[in-house]
C-alpha positions in Angstrom: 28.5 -12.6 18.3 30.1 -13.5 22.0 33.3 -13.3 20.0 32.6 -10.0 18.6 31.3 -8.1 22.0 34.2 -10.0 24.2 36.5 -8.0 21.1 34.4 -4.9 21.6 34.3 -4.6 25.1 38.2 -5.1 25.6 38.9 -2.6 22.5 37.1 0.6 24.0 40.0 2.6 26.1 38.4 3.0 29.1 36.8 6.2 30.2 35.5 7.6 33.6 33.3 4.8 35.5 30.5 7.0 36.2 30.4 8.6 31.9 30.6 4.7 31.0 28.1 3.5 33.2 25.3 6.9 33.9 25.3 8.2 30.0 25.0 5.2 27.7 22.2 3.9 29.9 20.5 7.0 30.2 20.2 7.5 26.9 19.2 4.3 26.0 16.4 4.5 29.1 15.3 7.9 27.7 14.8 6.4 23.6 13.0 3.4 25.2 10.4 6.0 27.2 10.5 8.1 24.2 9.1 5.1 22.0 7.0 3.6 25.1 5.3 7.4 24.6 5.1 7.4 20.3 3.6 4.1 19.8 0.7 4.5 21.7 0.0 8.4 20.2 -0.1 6.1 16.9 -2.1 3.2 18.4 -4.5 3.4 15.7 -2.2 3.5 12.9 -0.1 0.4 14.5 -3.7 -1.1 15.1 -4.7 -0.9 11.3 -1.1 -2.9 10.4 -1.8 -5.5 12.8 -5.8 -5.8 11.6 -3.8 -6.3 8.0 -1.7 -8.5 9.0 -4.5 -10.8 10.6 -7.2 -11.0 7.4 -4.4 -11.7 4.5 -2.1 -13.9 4.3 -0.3 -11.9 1.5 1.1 -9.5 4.5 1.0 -12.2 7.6 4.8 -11.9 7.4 4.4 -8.7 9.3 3.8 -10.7 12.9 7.6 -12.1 12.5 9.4 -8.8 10.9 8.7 -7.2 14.4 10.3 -9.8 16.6 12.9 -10.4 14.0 14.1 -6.5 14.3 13.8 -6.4 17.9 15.7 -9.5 18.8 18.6 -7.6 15.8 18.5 -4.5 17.6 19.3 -7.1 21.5 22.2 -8.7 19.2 23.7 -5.1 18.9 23.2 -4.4 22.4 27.1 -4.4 23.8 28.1 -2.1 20.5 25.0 0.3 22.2 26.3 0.2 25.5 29.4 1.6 24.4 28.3 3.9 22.8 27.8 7.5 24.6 24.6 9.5 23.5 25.1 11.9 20.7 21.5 13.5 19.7 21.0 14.5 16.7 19.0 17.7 15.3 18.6 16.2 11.5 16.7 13.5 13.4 14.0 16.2 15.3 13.8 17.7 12.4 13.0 14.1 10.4 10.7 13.5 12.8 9.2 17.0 12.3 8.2 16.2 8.5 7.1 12.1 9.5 4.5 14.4 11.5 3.4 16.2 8.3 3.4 13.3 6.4 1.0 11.4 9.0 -0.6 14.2 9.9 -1.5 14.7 5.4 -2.1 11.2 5.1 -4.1 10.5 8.1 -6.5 13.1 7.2 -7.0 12.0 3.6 -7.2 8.2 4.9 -4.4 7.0 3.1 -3.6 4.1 5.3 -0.1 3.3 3.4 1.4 6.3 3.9 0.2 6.7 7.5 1.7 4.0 8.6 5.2 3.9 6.5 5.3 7.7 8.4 4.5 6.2 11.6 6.9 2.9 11.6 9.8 5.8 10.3 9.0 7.9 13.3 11.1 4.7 15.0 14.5 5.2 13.5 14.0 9.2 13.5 13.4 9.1 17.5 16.8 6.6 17.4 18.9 9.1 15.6 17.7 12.4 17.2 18.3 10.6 20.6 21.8 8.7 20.5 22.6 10.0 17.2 24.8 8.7 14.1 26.7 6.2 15.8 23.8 4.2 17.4 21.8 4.8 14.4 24.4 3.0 12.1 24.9 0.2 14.5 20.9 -0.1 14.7 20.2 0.4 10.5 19.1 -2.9 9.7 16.7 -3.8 12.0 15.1 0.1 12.2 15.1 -0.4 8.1 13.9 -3.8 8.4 10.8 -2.6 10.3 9.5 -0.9 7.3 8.6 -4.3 5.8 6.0 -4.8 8.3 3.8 -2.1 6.6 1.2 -3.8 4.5 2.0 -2.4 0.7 2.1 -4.3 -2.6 -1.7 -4.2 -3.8 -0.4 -1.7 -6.6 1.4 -4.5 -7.9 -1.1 -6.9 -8.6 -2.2 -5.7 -12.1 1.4 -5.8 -13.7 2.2 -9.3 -11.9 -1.0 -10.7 -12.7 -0.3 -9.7 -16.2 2.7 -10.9 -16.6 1.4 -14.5 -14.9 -1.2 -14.8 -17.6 1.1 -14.1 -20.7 3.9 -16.3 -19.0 1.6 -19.0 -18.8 -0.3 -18.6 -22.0 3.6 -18.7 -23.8 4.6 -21.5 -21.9 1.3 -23.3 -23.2 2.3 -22.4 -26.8 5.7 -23.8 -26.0 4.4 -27.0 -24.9 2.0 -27.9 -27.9 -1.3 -27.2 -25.8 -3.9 -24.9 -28.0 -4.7 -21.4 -26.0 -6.9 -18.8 -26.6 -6.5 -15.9 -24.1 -8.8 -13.2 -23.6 -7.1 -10.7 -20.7 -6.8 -12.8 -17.5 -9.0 -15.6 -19.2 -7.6 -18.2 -21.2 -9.3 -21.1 -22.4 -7.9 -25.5 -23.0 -9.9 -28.0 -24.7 -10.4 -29.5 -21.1 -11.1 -26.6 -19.4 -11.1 -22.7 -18.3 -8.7 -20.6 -16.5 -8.1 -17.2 -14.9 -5.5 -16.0 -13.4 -6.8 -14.2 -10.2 -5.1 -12.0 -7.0 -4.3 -15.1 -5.5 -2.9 -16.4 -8.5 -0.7 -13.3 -9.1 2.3 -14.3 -6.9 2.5 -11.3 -4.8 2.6 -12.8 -1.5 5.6 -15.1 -2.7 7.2 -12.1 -3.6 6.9 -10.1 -0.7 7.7 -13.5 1.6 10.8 -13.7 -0.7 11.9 -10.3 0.2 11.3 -10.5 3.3 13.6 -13.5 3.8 16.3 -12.3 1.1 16.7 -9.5 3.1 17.2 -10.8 6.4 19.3 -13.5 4.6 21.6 -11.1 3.0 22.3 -8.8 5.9 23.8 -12.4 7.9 25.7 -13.8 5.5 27.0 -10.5 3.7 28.9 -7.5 4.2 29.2 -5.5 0.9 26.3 -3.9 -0.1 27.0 -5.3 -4.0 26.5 -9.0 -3.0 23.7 -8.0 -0.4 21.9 -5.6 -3.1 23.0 -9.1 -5.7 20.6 -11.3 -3.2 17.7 -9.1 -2.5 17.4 -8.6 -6.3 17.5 -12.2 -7.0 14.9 -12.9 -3.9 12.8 -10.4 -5.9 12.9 -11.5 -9.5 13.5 -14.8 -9.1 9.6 -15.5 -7.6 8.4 -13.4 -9.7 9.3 -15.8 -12.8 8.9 -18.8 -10.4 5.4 -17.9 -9.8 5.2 -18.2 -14.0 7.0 -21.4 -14.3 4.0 -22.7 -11.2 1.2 -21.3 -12.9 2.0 -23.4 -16.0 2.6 -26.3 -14.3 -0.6 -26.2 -12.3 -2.4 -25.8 -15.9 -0.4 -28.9 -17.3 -1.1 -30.7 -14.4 -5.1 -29.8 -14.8 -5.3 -30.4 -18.1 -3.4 -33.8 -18.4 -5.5 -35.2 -15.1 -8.4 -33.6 -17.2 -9.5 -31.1 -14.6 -9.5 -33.6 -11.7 -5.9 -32.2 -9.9 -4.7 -28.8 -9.1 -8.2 -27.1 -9.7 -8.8 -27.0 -5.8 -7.1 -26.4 -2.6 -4.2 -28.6 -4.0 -4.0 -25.6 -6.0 -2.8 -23.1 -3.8 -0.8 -26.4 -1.6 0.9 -26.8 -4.6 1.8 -23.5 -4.9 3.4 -22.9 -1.3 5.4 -26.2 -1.9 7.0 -25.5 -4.8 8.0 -21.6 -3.6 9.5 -23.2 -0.4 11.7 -25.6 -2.8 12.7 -22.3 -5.1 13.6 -20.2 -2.0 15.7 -23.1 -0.4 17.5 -23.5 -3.8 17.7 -19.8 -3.6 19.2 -19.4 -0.1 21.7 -22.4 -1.0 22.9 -21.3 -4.0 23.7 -18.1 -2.3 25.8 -19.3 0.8 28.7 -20.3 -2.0 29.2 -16.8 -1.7 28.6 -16.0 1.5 31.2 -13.6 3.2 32.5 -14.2 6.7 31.4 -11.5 8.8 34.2 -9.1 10.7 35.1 -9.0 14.2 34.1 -5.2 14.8 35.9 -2.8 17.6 35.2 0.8 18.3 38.5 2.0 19.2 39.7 3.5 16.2 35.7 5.0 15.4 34.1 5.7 18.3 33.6 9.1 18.8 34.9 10.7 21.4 32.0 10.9 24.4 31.0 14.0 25.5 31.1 15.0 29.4 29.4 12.5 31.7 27.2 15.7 32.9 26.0 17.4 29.5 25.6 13.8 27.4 22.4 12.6 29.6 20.6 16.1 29.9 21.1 16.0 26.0 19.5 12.9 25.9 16.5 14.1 28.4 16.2 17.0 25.9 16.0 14.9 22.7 13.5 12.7 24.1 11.4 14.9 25.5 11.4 16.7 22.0 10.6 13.6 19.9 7.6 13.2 22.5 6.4 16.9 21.7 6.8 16.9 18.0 5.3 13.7 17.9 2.0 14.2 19.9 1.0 17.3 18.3 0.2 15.4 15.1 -2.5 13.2 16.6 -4.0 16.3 18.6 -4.3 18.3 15.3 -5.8 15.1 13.2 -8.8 15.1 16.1 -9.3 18.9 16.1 -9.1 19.1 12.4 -12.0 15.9 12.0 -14.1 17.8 15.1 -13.8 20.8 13.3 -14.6 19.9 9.7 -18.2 21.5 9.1 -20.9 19.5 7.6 -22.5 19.6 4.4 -26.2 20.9 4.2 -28.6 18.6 4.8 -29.1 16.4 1.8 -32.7 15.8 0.1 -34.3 11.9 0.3 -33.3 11.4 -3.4 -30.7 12.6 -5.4 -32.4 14.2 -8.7 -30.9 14.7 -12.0 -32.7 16.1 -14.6 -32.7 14.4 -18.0 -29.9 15.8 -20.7 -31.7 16.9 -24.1 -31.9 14.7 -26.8 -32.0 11.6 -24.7 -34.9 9.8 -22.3 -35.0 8.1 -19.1 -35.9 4.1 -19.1 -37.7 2.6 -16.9 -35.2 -0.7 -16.6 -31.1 -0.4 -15.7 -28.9 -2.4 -17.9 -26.5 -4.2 -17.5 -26.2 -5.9 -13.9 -24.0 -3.6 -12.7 -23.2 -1.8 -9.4 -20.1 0.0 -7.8 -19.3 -1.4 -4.7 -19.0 1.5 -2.4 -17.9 2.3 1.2 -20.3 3.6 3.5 -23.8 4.6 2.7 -23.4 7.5 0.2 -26.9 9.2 -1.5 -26.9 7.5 -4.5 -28.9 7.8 -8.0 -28.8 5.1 -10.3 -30.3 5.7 -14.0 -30.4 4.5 -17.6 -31.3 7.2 -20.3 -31.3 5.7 -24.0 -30.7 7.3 -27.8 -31.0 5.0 -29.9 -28.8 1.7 -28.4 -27.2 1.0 -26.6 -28.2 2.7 -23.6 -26.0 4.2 -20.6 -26.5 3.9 -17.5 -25.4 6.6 -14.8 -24.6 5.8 -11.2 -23.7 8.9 -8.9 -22.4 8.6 -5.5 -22.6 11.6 -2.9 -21.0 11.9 0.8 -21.9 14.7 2.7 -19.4 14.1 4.8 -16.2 11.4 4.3 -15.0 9.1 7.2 -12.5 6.6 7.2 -14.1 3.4 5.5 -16.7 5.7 4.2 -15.5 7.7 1.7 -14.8 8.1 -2.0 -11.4 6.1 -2.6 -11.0 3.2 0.2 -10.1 -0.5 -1.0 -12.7 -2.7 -1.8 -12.4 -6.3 -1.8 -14.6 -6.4 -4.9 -14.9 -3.3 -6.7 -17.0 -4.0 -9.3 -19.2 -6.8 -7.7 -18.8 -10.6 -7.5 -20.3 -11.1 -11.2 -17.8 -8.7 -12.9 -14.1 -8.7 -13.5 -11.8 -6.1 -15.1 -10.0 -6.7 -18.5 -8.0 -3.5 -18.6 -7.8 0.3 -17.3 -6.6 3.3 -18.4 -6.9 7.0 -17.8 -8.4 9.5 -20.9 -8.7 13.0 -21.6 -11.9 14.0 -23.0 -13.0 17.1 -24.8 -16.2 18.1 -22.7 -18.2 20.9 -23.0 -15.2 23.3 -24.0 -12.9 21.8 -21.5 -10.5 18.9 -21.1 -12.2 16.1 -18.9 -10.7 12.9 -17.5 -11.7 9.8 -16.9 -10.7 6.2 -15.4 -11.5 3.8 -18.0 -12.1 0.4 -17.0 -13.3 -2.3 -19.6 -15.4 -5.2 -17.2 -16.1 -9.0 -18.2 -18.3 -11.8 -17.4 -18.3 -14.7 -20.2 -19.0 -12.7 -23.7 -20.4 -9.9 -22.4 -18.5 -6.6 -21.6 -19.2 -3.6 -20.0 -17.5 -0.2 -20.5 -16.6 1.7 -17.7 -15.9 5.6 -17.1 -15.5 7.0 -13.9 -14.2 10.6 -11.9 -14.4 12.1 -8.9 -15.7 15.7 -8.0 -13.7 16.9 -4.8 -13.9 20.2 -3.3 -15.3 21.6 -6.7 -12.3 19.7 -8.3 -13.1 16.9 -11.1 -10.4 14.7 -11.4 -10.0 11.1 -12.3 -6.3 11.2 -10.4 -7.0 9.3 -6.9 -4.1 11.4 -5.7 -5.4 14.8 -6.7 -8.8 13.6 -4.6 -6.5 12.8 -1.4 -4.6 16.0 -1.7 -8.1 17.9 -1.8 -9.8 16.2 1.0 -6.5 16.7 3.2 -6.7 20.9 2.1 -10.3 20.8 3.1 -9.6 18.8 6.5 -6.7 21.5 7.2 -8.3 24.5 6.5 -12.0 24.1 8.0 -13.8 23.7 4.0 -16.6 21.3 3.4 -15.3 17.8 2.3 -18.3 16.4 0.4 -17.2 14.3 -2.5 -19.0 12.9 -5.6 -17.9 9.6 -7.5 -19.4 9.8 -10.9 -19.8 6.6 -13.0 -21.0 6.0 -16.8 -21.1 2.7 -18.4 -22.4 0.8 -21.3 -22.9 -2.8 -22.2 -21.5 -4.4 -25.3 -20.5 -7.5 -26.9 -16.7 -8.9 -26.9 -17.1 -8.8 -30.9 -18.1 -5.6 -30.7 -16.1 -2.0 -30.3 -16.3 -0.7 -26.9 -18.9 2.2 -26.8 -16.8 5.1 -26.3 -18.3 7.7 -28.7 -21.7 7.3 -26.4 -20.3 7.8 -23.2 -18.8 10.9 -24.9 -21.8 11.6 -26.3 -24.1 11.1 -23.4 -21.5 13.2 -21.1 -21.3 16.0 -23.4 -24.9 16.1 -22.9 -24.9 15.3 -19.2 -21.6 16.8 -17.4 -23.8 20.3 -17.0 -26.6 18.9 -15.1 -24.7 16.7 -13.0 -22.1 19.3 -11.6 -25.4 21.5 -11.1 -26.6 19.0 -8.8 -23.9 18.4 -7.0 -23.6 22.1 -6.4 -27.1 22.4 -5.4 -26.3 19.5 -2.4 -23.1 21.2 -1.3 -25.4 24.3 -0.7 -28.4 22.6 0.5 -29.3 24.5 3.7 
C-alpha cells in the first residue's frame, strides 16, 4: 500500500495548491460531520445491533466488521485525498427512500430491516457527498458494513434440516441403525436432536464474514472473488454435516461419555477453524497480485476550487435534513397513534354450537408471548379429542410487546416443532389461512393452527401484519392486534387432527371476530 499511494500521489498532474488542498478536505470534513450527525439520529437502531451482537454469539462477528471497514476505508485514504468532491443527486435521493424504508420498518418493529436501512444510510451520505469516484474507491468497506446487521435466523429451519438428514445418511453409510423422527433421531446408545446451536449458522455467517474480507485482499476479478465467497458459504454448510456426524460417532462409540457436553460445541469450533484454514490455503494458490493503481488517466477532472466545497456544504447539510426527518415522524406518529377502548378484566368468548366448554386445558401448552396481552385460554370438546383455544389481545402494540417479535422459545421449554406450513381453509364461505405448526415432546404431538387479526385484516402472512400496523401507525388508525391460536393433542401413530380444528373453527371464527370487534370498540 506505501507503494501504491507513493505511485498515486506522483501520477496526479498537479492542480492549483489551494483546489488540492481546501476541496478534497472540505469535503471529506463535511461527510465526517454529516455521519457524526446520522448516527446518533439512529442511536437506537445502532443500539439494538450492538445489544445483538453482545447476547449471541451467532452475530458476535459484528464487534470486528466495524473496525475492519474503518481501518479499509484509512487504507484508501491518499486515493480520497486526491480525489475532489463531486456530490451526487442519485445518492440524496438513495438516502431519500433508506428514510422510508426505516421510517416503514421502524414503525412496524421490524428490527432487520431498520437497521440494514440505517447501516445503508452510510454509503448513500458517501456518494451524495463526494460522489462516484470516492464511492468506488470506498465500495468494499461501505458494503462490508452491511455484514454487521444481525440477519440469518430465517435460515435455521432449512440448515437445521439439512444437518439432520446429512447426519442421519451418514449414519446409514457407516453401518450404525437410525430411526429419525424430524430433528430427532434415535442409536442403540443413545438420543439426538439437532438443535439452533447445532444448525451451523454461526459457522456460516463467520465463514462469510472472513471469505469476504479474504477475497477482496487477495483478488481482483470479481469471478475468483464471487468463486471464494461461494465456497466460504457452501463449504460450512456441508462441513457443519460432516461435524455433526462425527460428534454422533464419536458419542456413540465412547457410549455417550464424549461429545455429549461442552466438548460438544469445543469440538465443533475446532474443527471449523481447521476447515476455514484449509479453506483460506487452498485459495492463496490462486491468489492474484493486486495492481499498482494511479488516477491520472481516470480521475475526473475537479471542479473549481470555489464551487466544489459549497457543493459539498450543500450535500451534507441535505443528507442531515433528509435523514432527521425520519426519526421526528417515527415519534410523532407513536405519540399520535390513538388508543384502543378500554378493555374489560376478561376476554369472553361465547361457546360455538354443537360443542361445550371443559373445565380442564389439554395439552400443556402455552404461546410464549411478548408483553402482557388480554388473554383467554379455553378447551371446548365434541366428542375427542378436544381443542383448545388460546387468544391474545393488545390494545396497543409496542416494540417487544406486540404480535410478531422473536422469542427465544416460542412454544415453551417442553415443546419443539417438527414442521410448519401455511393452509388455506374454507371457513364460513370464505378462504381462511393458517400457520400450521406440528409440536413434539417424546410420543406425544400437538397440532398447531395459528393467524393474526390486524386492523380488521386476518392473515396468517407475518408480512401482511407488519404492512398493516405500519398503515395504521402512518395514518392515525387504531393498531390493536389479535393472535389467534387452535390446537389439538394427538399421538405420533396417529393422523394429525386437522378435520377438528376445521371443524371447531367453522364453528368458532364468528364468535371470535365478534369479540374482537366488540374490544376495538369498547368505550
Amino acid at each position: 500500500m506505501k507503494l501504491a499511494e507513493r505511485t498515486v500521489a506522483a501520477s496526479l498532474p498537479a492542480p492549483p495548491a489551494q483546489a488540492a488542498r481546501a476541496t478534497p478536505g472540505l469535503g471529506l470534513r463535511a461527510l465526517l460531520l454529516a455521519i457524526a450527525i446520522i448516527v446518533p439520529l439512529y442511536h437506537a437502531t445502532f443500539w439494538g445491533m450492538a445489544e445483538v451482537w453482545s447476547r449471541s454469539q451467532t452475530f458476535a462477528h459484528g464487534f470486528l466488521i466495524v473496525p475492519i471497514s474503518l481501518y479499509l476505508c484509512w487504507r484508501q485514504r491518499a486515493r480520497l485525498a486526491a480525489l475532489p468532491p463531486r456530490p451526487s443527486l442519485a445518492g440524496l435521493l438513495l438516502l431519500l427512500l433508506l428514510g422510508v424504508a426505516w421510517l416503514l420498518a421502524d414503525l412496524a418493529y421490524v428490527q432487520v430491516a431498520e437497521q440494514y436501512a440505517a447501516t445503508a444510510m452510510l454509503p448513500a451520505a458517501v456518494l451524495a457527498i463526494l460522489g462516484w469516484p470516492a464511492m468506488r474507491v470506498l465500495a468494499f468497506p461501505l458494503a462490508y458494513l452491511l455484514l454487521a446487521v444481525p440477519f440469518g435466523e430465517v435460515f435455521l429451519p432449512p440448515l437445521i434440516d439439512f444437518t439432520a438428514s446429512f447426519t442421519v445418511g451418514a449414519l446409514h453409510l457407516s453401518g450404525v441403525p437410525v430411526f429419525r423422527d424430524g430433528n430427532y433421531f434415535s442409536l442403540p446408545t443413545g438420543n439426538w436432536s439437532v438443535v439452533e446451536a447445532c444448525s451451523g449458522l454461526r459457522y456460516v455467517i463467520a465463514s462469510l464474514a472472513l471469505g469476504a474480507l479474504f477475497a477482496h485482499l487477495h483478488f481482483r476479478s470479481l469471478g475468483r472473488r464471487l468463486a471464494v465467497m461461494a465456497c466460504a458459504l457452501l463449504v460450512p454448510i456441508l462441513a457443519n454435516g460432516v461435524r455433526a456426524w462425527l460428534i454422533v460417532m464419536l458419542g456413540h462409540h465412547s457410549n455417550m461419555r464424549l461429545a455429549v457436553g461442552v466438548d460438544h460445541l469445543v469440538y465443533g469450533w475446532l474443527f471449523f477453524g481447521v476447515v476455514m484454514l484449509l479453506l483460506f490455503l487452498l485459495a492463496s494458490r490462486w491468489r492474484e497480485r493486486m495492481p499498482v493503481l494511479t488516477l491520472a488517466a481516470s480521475a475526473p477532472a475537479a471542479p473549481p476550487a470555489r464551487t466544489a466545497p459549497r457543493a459539498a456544504i450543500k450535500a451534507a447539510a441535505a443528507c442531515v435534513l433528509i435523514a432527521g426527518a425520519w426519526p421526528a415522524l417515527a415519534w410523532r406518529s407513536e405519540e399520535a397513534a390513538p388508543l384502543a377502548g378500554r378493555p374489560p378484566a376478561v376476554l369472553a368468548l361465547s361457546t360455538p354450537p354443537g360443542w361445550r366448554l371443559v373445565d380442564h386445558r389439554t395439552p400443556d401448552w402455552s404461546a410464549t408471548l411478548a408483553g402482557a396481552p388480554l388473554r383467554l385460554d379455553a378447551s371446548y370438546a365434541q366428542g375427542a379429542p378436544q381443542v383448545s383455544v388460546q387468544l391474545a389481545w393488545y390494545a396497543r402494540q409496542a416494540r417487544n410487546a406486540e404480535l410478531l417479535t422473536h422469542q427465544v422459545t416460542p412454544y415453551g421449554a417442553r415443546w419443539l416443532p417438527l414442521a410448519q406450513e401455511t393452509r388455506h381453509l374454507q371457513l364460513q364461505g370464505r378462504s381462511v389461512q393458517v400457520h400450521e405448526t406440528v409440536l413434539a415432546h417424546g410420543s406425544e404431538r400437538v397440532l398447531v393452527w395459528r393467524s393474526y387479526q390486524q386492523g380488521g385484516v386476518l392473515t396468517a402472512r407475518p408480512a401482511v401484519v407488519k404492512m398493516l400496523l405500519a398503515k395504521g401507525k402512518l395514518l392515525g388508525e387504531r393498531q390493536d392486534g389479535a393472535d389467534i391460536m387452535v390446537s389439538s393433542a394427538y399421538d405420533e401413530l396417529a393422523p394429525p387432527p386437522r378435520a377438528r380444528l376445521q371443524a371447531y373453527l367453522q364453528a368458532a371464527l364468528p364468535a371470535i371476530e365478534q369479540a374482537l370487534r366488540e374490544l376495538s370498540h369498547a368505550p
